[in-house]
C-alpha positions in Angstrom: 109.9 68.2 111.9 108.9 71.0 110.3 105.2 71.6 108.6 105.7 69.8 105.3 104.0 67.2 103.5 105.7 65.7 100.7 104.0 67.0 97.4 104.8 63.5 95.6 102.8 61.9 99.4 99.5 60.0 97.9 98.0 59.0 101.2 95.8 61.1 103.4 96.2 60.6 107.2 93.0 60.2 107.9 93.3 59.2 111.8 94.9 62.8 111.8 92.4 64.7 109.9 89.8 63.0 112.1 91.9 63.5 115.4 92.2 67.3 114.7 88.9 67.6 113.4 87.3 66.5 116.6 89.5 68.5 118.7 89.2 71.7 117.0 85.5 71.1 117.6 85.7 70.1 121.1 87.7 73.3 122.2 86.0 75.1 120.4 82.4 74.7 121.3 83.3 73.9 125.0 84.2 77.7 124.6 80.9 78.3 123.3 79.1 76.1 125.1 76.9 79.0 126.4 75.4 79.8 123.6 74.3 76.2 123.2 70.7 76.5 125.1 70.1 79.5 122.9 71.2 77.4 119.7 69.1 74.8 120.8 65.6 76.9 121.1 66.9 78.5 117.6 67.0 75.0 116.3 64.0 74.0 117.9 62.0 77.2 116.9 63.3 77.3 113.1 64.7 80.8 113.3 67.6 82.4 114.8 67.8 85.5 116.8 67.6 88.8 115.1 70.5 90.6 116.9 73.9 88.3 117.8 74.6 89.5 121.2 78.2 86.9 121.7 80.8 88.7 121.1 84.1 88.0 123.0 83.4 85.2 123.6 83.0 84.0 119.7 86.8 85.4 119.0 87.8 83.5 122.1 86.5 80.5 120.8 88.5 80.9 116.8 91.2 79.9 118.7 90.3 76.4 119.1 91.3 75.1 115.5 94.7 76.3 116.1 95.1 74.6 119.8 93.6 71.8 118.4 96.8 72.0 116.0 99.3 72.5 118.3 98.0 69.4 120.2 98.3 67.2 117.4 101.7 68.7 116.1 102.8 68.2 120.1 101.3 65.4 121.5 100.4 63.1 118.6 102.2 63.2 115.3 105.3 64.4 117.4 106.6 66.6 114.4 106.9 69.7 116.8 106.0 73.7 115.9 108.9 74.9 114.2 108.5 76.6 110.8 104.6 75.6 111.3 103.6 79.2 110.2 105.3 79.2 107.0 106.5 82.6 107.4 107.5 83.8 104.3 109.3 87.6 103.0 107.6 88.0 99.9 105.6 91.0 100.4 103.7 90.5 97.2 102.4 87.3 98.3 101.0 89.8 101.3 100.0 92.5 99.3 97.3 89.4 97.0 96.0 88.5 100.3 95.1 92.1 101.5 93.7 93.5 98.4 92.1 90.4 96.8 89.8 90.2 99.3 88.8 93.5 99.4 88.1 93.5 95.4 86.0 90.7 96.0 83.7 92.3 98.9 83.8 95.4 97.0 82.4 93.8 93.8 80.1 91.7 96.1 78.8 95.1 97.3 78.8 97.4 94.3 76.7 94.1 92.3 74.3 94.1 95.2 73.9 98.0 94.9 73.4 98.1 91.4 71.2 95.4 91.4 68.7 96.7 93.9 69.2 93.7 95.5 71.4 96.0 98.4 71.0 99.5 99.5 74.4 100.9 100.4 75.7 104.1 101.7 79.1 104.8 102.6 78.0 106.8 105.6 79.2 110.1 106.8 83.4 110.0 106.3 84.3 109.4 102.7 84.8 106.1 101.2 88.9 106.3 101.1 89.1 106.9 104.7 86.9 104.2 105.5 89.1 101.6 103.3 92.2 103.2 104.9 91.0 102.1 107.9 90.1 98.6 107.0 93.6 98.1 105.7 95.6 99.9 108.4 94.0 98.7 111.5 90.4 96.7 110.8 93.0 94.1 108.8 95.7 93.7 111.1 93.9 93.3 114.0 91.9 90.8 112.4 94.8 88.2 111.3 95.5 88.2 114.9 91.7 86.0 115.5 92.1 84.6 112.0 95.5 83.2 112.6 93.5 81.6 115.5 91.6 79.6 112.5 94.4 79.6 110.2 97.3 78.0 111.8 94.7 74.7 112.1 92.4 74.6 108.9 94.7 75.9 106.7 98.4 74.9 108.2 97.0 71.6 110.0 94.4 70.1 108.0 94.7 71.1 104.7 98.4 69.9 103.8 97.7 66.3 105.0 94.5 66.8 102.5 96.2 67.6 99.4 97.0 64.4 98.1 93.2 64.5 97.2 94.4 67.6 95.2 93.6 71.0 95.8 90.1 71.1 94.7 88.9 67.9 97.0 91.1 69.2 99.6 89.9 72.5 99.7 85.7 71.1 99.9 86.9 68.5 102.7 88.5 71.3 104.4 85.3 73.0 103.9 83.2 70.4 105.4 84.4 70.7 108.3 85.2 74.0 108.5 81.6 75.3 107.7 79.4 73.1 110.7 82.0 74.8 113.4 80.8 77.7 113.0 77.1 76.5 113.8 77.0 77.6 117.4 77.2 81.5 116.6 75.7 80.7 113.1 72.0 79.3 115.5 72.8 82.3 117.8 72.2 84.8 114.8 76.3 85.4 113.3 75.5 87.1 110.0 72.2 85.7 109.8 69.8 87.0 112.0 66.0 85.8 111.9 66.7 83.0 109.2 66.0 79.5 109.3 68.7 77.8 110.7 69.2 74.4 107.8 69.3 77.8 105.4 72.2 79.3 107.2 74.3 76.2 107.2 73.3 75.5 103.7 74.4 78.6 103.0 77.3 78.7 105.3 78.7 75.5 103.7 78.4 76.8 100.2 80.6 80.1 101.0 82.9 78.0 103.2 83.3 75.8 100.0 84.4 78.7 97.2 86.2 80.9 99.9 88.4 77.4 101.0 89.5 76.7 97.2 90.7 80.3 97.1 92.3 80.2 100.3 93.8 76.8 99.2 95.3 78.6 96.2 96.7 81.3 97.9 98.5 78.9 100.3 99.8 76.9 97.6 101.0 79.6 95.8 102.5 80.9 99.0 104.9 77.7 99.8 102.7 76.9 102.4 102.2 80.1 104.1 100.0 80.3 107.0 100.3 84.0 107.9 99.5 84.5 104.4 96.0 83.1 104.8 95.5 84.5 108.0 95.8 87.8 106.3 93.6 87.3 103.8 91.2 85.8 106.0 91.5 88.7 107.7 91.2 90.8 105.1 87.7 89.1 103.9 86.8 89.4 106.9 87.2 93.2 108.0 85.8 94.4 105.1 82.9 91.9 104.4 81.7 92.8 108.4 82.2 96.6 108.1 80.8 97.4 104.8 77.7 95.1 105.0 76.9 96.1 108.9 73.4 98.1 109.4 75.3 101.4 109.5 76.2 100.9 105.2 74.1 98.6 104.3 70.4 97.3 103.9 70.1 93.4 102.5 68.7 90.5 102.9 71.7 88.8 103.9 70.9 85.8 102.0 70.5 87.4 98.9 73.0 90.9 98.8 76.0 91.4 100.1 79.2 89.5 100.3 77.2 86.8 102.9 74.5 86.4 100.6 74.0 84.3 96.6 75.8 87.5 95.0 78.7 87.1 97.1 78.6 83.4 96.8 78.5 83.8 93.1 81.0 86.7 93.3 83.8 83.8 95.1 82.4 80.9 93.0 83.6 82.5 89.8 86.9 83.8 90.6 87.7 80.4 91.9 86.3 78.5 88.4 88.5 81.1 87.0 91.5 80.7 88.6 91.2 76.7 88.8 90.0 76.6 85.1 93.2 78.8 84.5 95.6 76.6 86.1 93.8 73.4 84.5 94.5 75.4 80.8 97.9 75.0 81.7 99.3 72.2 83.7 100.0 70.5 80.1 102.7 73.1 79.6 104.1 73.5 83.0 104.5 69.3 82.6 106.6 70.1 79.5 108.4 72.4 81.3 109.1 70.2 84.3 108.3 70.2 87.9 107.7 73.5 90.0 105.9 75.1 87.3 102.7 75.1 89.7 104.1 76.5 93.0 104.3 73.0 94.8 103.8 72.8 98.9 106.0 70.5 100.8 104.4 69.0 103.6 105.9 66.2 105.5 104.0 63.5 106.1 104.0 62.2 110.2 105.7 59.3 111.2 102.9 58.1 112.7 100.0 55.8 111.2 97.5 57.4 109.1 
């Protein structure tokens, strides 16, 4: 069975949320586990390390949500893999998830500059050649670790969520999305020498207005997981290059697209677009169904 949920479906399957959820975690942080000791005296101490020192073994560890997926799709709800990524032709669908993202850092960025909250310099190459290289390569390797996280938050989870709607779907999502990230979060992952309830509070916040936009965009997309994956991508590859040390000075809490302007930044585009759509589902109900951009996802045969 391919990756569908019915759209008119008003049951979540919450055996299967709870199943993947626990699995996504449990690969995942096995991965991790260590970095646990270290998270553990950062937990203990109230502050986490200055420098995050991971690496590899983070990226390794993204790929947990989408095993954790596969698992499910193979071994539990029996609906199988095929046309689980969505895949999709429209190249303008791409084209939002590349450059919306950067826009959004971008303002982040240029708000914190201005601001004085944020000192940042482009550094020696000129600004065009930096973004050609965030799109052309930073982006594309990128989708290949986000797809990693995409395939299960975003292709798994968040279709048997959206009979909630896409607004409670989307914060669910990001409930359990933020908290598996804690492991490099306590190790110092964009957040070095900050109190670690902060981080999480912060992290859950940004994980909340980055999910309803990401929600959006898969909607919009029929359901595309690549689609996410690049935006994700996207996000990501800009927001880490243009707010590391070498272009920019912040408190990462406060500037930057990591901080409260890059929170606020996300938080109003998705008000905006969700406010938008709210203006008007009364006319695309006059108009009839598909107005919206429905997803299809097909509810499993097995229990919820």
């Amino acid at each position: 069975m391919a990756t569908s949920i019915d759209s008119k479906a008003t049951r979540v399957p919450w055996r299967q949320v709870a199943g993947f959820a626990v699995l996504a975690y449990a690969i995942s942080w096995t991965v991790w586990a260590s970095v646990m000791p270290d998270a553990w005296d950062a937990l203990k101490a109230g502050r986490t390390p200055s420098t995050y020192t991971v690496g590899g073994l983070g990226i390794l560890g993204m790929f947990g949500p989408a095993v954790a997926a596969l698992i499910m799709r193979v071994a539990v709800t029996k609906e199988g893999v095929r046309g689980s990524l969505g895949a999709r032709r429209d190249w303008g669908q791409y084209a939002i998830a590349i450059v919306a993202p950067m826009i959004l850092v971008t303002a982040a960025i240029a708000i914190s500059h201005v601001s004085g909250l944020a000192d940042f310099h482009a550094g020696s190459k000129p600004i065009w050649l930096l973004y050609l290289v965030l799109l052309a390569i930073d982006t594309p390797i990128s989708t290949v670790a986000t797809l990693g996280e995409e395939y299960g938050w975003r292709g798994y989870l968040l279709p048997r969520l959206l009979p909630l709607g896409e607004v409670k779907a989307s914060l669910v999502v990001a409930a359990i999305w933020a908290p598996w990230h804690l492991p490099l979060l306590l190790v110092g992952l964009n957040y070095g020498g900050k109190n670690p309830f902060a981080v999480l509070g912060l992290m859950l916040a940004l994980a909340a207005a980055l999910s309803l936009l990401l929600t959006r965009l898969f909607v919009m997309a029929g359901g595309s997981v690549l689609v996410t994956a690049v935006a994700h991508a996207s996000f990501n590859a800009f927001g880490d290059r243009l707010s590391n040390a070498d272009h920019l000075v912040a408190n990462p809490f406060l500037g930057g697209v990591g901080g409260v302007v890059g929170l606020a930044v996300m938080a109003i585009t998705a008000l905006a677009i969700y406010g938008h759509r709210r203006v008007r589902r009364p006319h695309a109900r006059s108009a009839g169904a598909g107005a919206g951009g429905s997803v299809h996802v097909a509810t499993a045969r097995t229990p919820a």
